[in-house]
C-alpha positions as CSV (number, residue, x, y, z in Angstrom):
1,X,0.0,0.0,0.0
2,X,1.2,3.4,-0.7
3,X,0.1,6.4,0.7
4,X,0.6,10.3,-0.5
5,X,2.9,12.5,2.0
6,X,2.6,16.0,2.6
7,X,5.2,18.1,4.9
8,X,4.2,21.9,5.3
9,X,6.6,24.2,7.2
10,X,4.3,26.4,9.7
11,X,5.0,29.2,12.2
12,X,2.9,28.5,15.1
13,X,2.5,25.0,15.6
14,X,-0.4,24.6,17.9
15,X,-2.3,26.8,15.9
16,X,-1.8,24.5,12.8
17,X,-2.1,21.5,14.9
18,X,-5.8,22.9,16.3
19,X,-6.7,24.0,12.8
20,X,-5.9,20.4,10.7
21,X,-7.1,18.6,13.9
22,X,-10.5,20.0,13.3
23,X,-9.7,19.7,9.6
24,X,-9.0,16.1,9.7
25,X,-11.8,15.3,12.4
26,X,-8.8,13.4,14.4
27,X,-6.0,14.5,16.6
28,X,-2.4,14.1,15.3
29,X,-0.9,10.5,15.8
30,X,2.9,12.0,16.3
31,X,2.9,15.0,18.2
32,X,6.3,16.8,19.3
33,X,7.2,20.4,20.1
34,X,8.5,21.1,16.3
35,X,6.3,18.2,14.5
36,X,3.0,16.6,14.2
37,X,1.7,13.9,11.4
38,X,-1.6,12.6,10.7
39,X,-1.8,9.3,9.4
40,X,-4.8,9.5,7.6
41,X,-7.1,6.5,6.0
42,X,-9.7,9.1,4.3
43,X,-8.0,10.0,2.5
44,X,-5.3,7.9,2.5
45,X,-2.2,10.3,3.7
46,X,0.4,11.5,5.6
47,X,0.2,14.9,6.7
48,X,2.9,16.4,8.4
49,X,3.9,19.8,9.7
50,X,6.7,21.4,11.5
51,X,8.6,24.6,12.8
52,X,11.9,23.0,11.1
53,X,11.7,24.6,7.9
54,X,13.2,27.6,6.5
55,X,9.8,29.1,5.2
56,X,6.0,28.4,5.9
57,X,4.0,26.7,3.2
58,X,4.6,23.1,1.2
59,X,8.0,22.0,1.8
60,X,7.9,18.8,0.1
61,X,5.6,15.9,-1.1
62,X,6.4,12.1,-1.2
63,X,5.0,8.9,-1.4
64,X,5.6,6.4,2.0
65,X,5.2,2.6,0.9
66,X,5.5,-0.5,3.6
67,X,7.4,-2.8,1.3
68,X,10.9,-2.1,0.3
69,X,9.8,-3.4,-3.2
70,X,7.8,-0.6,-3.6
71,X,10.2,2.0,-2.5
72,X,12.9,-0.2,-5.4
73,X,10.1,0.4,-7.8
74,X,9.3,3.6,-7.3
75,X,13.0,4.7,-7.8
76,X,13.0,3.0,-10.4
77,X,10.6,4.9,-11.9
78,X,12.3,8.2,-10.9
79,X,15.4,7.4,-12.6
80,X,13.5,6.6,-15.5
81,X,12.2,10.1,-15.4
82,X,16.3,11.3,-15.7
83,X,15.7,13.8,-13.6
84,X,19.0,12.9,-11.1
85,X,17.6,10.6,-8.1
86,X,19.4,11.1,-5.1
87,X,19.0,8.1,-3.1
88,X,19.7,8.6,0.9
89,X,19.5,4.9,1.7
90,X,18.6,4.8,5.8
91,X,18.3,7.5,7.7
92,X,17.0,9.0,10.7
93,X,14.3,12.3,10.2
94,X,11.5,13.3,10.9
95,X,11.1,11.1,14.2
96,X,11.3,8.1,12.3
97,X,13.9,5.7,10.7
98,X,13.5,5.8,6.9
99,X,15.1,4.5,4.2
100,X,14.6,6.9,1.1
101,X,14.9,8.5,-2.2
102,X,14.5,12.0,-3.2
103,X,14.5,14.1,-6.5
104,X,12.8,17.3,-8.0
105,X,10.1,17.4,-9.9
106,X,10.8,19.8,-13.2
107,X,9.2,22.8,-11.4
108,X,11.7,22.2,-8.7
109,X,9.4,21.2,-6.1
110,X,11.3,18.3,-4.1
111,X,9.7,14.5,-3.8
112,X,10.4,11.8,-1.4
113,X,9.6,8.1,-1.8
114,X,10.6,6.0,2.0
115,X,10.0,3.3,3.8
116,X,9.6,3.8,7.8
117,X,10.8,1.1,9.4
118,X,10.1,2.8,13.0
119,X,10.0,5.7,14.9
120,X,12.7,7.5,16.8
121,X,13.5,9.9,19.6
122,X,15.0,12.7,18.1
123,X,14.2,15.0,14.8
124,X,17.3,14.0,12.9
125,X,20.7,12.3,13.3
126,X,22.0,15.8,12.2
127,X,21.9,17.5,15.6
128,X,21.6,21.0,13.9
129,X,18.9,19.9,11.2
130,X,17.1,22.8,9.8
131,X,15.0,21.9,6.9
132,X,12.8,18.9,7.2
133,X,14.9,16.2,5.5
134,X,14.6,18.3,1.8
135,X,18.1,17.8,0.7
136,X,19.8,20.3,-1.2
137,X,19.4,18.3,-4.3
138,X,22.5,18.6,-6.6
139,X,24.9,16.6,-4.4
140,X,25.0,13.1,-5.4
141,X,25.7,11.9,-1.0
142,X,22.8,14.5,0.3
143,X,21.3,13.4,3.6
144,X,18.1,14.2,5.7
145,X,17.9,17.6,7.0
């Protein structure tokens, strides 16, 4: 199963997390002082937000798959596309152990596709992590945050 990922940078994050709470009809199922996600069935995403980014509105979009075939055929796909994938391989962001992909889409507008594998304590393995796990794309070896 896949489902469609969404990661908006906001300034005041209890503010955002009351707002897409009532949105959503459901309270966040990660909530930390910097981050919340919904994982949402209807429909089927994950919608996350944070203070960790360097301006507010759509930092990135993704697709999260639970097999690591999927993730091997969605990359595949990317590459495909020749638009320079930049595979991160595992990594810690985003409160959660990932193994991932990213690119940009022709507009520039960065993509993820990841596997979770589980969740973690901290933000990032990158003590000083700004951005959520965007990489400055261009550098074959970029890595979360």
């Amino acid at each position: 199963m896949k489902r469609f990922h969404i990661h908006v940078g906001v300034k005041d994050l209890n503010n955002s997390v009351q707002f897409y709470s009532t949105l959503f009809g459901q309270q966040p199922t990660k909530l930390k002082e910097d981050y919340a996600k919904w994982m949402l069935e209807d429909p089927k995403i994950n919608f996350a937000i944070s203070t960790r980014v360097s301006s507010e509105g759509v930092d990135h979009l993704g697709i999260q798959v639970e097999e690591g075939t999927e993730l091997t055929e969605i990359t595949e796909r990317l590459k495909k596309a020749d638009l320079g994938v930049y595979g991160e391989g595992e990594t810690t962001c985003c409160y959660a152990e990932s193994n991932k992909a990213w690119v940009k889409d022709p507009s520039g507008i960065a993509w993820e596709a990841y596997q979770t594998m589980a969740d973690a304590q901290v933000f990032s393995e990158k003590p000083k992590a700004n951005a959520c796990c965007a990489p400055k794309i261009g550098t074959p070896k970029s890595s979360c945050c």
